[in-house]
C-alpha positions as CSV (number, residue, x, y, z in Angstrom):
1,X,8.1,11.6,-30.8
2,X,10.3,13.9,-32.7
3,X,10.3,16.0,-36.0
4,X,12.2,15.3,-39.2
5,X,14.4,17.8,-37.5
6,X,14.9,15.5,-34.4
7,X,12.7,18.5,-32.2
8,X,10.6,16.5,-29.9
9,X,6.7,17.3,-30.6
10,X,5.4,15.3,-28.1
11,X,5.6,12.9,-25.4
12,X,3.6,9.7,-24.3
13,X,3.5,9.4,-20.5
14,X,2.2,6.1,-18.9
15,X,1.3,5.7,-15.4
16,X,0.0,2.6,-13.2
17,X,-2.1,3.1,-10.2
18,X,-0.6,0.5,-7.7
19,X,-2.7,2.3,-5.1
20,X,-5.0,-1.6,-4.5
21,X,-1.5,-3.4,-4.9
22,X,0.1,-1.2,-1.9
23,X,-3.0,-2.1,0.1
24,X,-2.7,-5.5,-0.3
25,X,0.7,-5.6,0.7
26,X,0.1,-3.7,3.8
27,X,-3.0,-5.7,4.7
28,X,-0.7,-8.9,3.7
29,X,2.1,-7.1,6.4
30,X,-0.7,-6.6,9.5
31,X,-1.9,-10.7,9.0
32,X,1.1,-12.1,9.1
33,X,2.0,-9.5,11.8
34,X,-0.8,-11.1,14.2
35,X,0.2,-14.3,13.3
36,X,3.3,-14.3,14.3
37,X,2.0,-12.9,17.6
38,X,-0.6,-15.5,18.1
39,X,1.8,-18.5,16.9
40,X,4.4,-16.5,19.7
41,X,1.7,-16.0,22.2
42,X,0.7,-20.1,22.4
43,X,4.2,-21.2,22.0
44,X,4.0,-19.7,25.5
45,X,1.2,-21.3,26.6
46,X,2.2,-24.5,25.4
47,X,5.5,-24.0,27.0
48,X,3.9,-23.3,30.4
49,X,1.4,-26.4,30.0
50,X,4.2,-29.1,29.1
51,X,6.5,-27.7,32.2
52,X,3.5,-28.1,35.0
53,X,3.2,-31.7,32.9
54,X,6.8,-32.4,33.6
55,X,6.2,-31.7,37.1
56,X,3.1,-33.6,37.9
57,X,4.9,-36.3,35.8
């Protein structure tokens, strides 16, 4: 805010603590993280399984 003179008197300062929102995100990062290794891990298997299929087939 300023003066009649245009001298600022004082200020407003506004903060947001985002500190729960940054731990969701990174919590959000490490799930999908392991799912993409366990969806990668039995693509594998399932791989393996349908090739000694073909075989015995």
């Amino acid at each position: 805010m300023k003066d009649s003179d245009g001298k600022v008197v004082s200020v407003i300062e506004v903060l947001h603590d985002i500190t729960e929102r940054k731990q969701a995100e990174d919590e959000i990062r490490k799930l999908n993280e392991e799912l993409a290794q366990r969806v990668k891990e039995r693509t594998v298997d399932l791989e393996q399984k349908n090739a000694k299929f073909e075989l015995s087939a």
